[in-house]
N, C-alpha and C positions, 0 to 999 in steps of 0.2 A: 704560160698562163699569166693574166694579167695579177698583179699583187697589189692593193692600197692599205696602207695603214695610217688612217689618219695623224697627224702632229696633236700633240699636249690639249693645244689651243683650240684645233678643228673639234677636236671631242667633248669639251668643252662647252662651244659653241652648240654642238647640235645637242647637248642633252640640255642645255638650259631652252633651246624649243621644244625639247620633248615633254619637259617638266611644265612649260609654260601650257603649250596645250591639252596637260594632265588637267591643269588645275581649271583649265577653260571646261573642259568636257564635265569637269565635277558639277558647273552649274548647271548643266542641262540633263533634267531630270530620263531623257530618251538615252544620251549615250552613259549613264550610268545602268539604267535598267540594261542597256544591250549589253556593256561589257567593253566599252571601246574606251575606256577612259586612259588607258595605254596605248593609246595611238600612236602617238606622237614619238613613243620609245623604239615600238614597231618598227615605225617606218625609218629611224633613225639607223636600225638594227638590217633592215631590208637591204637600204642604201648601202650598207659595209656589203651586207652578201655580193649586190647585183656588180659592185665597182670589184670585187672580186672574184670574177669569172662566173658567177651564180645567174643561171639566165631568173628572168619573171616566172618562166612556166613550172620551174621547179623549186618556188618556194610558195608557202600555201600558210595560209595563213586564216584562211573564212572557216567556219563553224565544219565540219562534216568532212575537210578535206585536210585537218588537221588532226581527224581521229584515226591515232597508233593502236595496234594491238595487243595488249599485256597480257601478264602469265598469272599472275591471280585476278584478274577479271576480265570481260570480254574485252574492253576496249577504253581509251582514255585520249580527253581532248584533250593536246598544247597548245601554247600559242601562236607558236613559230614553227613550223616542219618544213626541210630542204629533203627534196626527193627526187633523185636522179634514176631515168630509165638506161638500163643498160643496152648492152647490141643485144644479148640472149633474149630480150624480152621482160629479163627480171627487173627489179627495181632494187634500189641502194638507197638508204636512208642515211642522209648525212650529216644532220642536226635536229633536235628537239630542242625548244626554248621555252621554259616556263617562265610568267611575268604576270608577279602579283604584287598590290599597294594594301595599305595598312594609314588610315587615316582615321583618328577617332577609335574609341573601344581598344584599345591596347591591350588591356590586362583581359579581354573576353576572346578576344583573337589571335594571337599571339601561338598560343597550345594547337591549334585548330591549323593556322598556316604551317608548323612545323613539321604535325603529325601528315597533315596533306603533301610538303615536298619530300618528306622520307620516305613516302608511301610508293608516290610516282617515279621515285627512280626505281625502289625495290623490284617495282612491276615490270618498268621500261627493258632493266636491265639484266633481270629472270628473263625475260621473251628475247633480248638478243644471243643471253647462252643457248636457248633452248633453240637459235635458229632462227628466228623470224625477220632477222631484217639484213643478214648475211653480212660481210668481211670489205672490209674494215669494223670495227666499232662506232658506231654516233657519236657525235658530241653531245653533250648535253649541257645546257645554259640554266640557269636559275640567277633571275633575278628582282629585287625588291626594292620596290620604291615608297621608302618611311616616311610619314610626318616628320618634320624635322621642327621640333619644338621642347616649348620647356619640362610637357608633360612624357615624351619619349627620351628625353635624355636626365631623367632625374633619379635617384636610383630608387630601387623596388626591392621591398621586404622578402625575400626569401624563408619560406617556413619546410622546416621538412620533422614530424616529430619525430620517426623513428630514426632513421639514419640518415648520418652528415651526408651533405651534399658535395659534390667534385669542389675543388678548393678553388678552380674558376669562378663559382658564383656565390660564393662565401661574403663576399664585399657586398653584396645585395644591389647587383648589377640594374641598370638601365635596362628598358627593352631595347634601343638601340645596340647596347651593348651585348645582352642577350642574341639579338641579330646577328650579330658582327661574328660572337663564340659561333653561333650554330651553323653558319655561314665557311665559316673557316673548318668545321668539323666537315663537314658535308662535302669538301675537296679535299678533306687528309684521310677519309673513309673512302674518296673514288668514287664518292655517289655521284658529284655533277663534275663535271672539266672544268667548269669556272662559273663561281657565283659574283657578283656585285650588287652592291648596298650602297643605296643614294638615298639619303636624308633632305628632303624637300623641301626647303625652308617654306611655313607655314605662315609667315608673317610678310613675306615679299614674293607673293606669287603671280606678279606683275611682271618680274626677273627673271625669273626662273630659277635666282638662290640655289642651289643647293650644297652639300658636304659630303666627303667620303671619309670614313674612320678609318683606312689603310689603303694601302696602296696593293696590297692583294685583292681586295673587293672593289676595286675601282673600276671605273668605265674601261678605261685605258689598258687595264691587264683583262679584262671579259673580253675586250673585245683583238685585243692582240692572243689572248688565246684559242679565237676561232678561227681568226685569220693562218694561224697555224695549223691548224687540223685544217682547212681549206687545203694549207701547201704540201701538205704530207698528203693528203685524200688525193691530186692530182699523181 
């Protein structure tokens, strides 16, 4: 099978286009309302599949062909699904990618995007014990693209009256940083194989700017960990 893993650089490169035409998309009131403001990440994401043995026909990416079937509710859109047909007739689902941005309204959003990627694994991965998408396991991708500014990186009052909070956010964490904990919980509980966190600089979106706050949530380990499950799946 063929292998690519992009260099440092190459990743690099392509996510400051993906970032740039995030921010492009943000002006146009159509590809916000539709949902494509992630494009650019997409395709970014597409390109590792295809240069990875992954034909076109077996990654799906448009509305309706990316809807999975879950174990507490009928069914649930991603944004990224690889779906391979076997000789038997069956099909083999070989990746799920969630890919959400967070721009603005931070302390309103924040609860809402968590509660949402907890949920969607809980479901994804109830319906593969229970059998629905057969052997091997999926990967699962979760990744987030922050405002990267003064308002997401500053820290945030923490209130809990009755009882103390985990001593992780005792320092009255960032929502970046908030991101980053929840992010890293979410791979040491097994929910996603690999999440990354890209902080989008907010003030050079000409550039494409962006930061990673560890090198666990980085472009470079998300995407060197699918390319692994790609070489194990063959």
């Amino acid at each position: 099978m063929k292998v690519w893993i992009p260099t440092e650089e190459e990743i690099e490169t392509m996510t400051k286009e993906g970032i740039k035409k995030f921010w492009s998309a943000r002006k146009d009131s159509a590809s916000v309302r539709e949902g494509k403001t992630l494009d650019g990440i997409v395709d970014l994401l597409k390109e590792i599949l295809i240069k990875n043995d992954i034909t076109e026909e077996e990654i799906h990416i448009v509305k309706g062909a990316v809807t999975l079937p879950g174990y507490f509710r009928p069914t649930k859109q991603w944004d990224i699904v690889v779906v391979r047909e076997l000789d038997n007739n069956q099909k083999q689902l070989i990746a799920a990618i969630e890919l959400k941005s967070q721009i603005g309204s931070l302390g309103n959003n924040f609860n809402n995007r968590t509660e949402e990627a907890m949920g969607s694994s809980l479901d994804i991965l109830t319906a593969y014990r229970e059998g629905a998408f057969g052997l091997p396991k999926p990967w699962l991708g979760y990744l987030v693209l922050l405002e990267g500014s003064e308002e997401s990186i500053k820290p945030r009052k923490v209130n809990s009256k009755h009882f103390e909070v985990f001593k992780e956010f005792k320092d009255d964490p960032s929502f970046a940083k908030r991101y980053e904990i929840f992010c890293e919980k979410l791979m040491r509980e097994g929910l996603y194989d690999s999440c990354c966190l890209i902080l989008a600089d907010k003030y050079r979106t000409e550039e494409g700017i962006f930061t990673e706050t560890t090198f666990s949530l980085s472009m470079d380990a998300f995407i060197r960990s699918l390319v692994g499950h790609l070489i194990s799946f063959k």
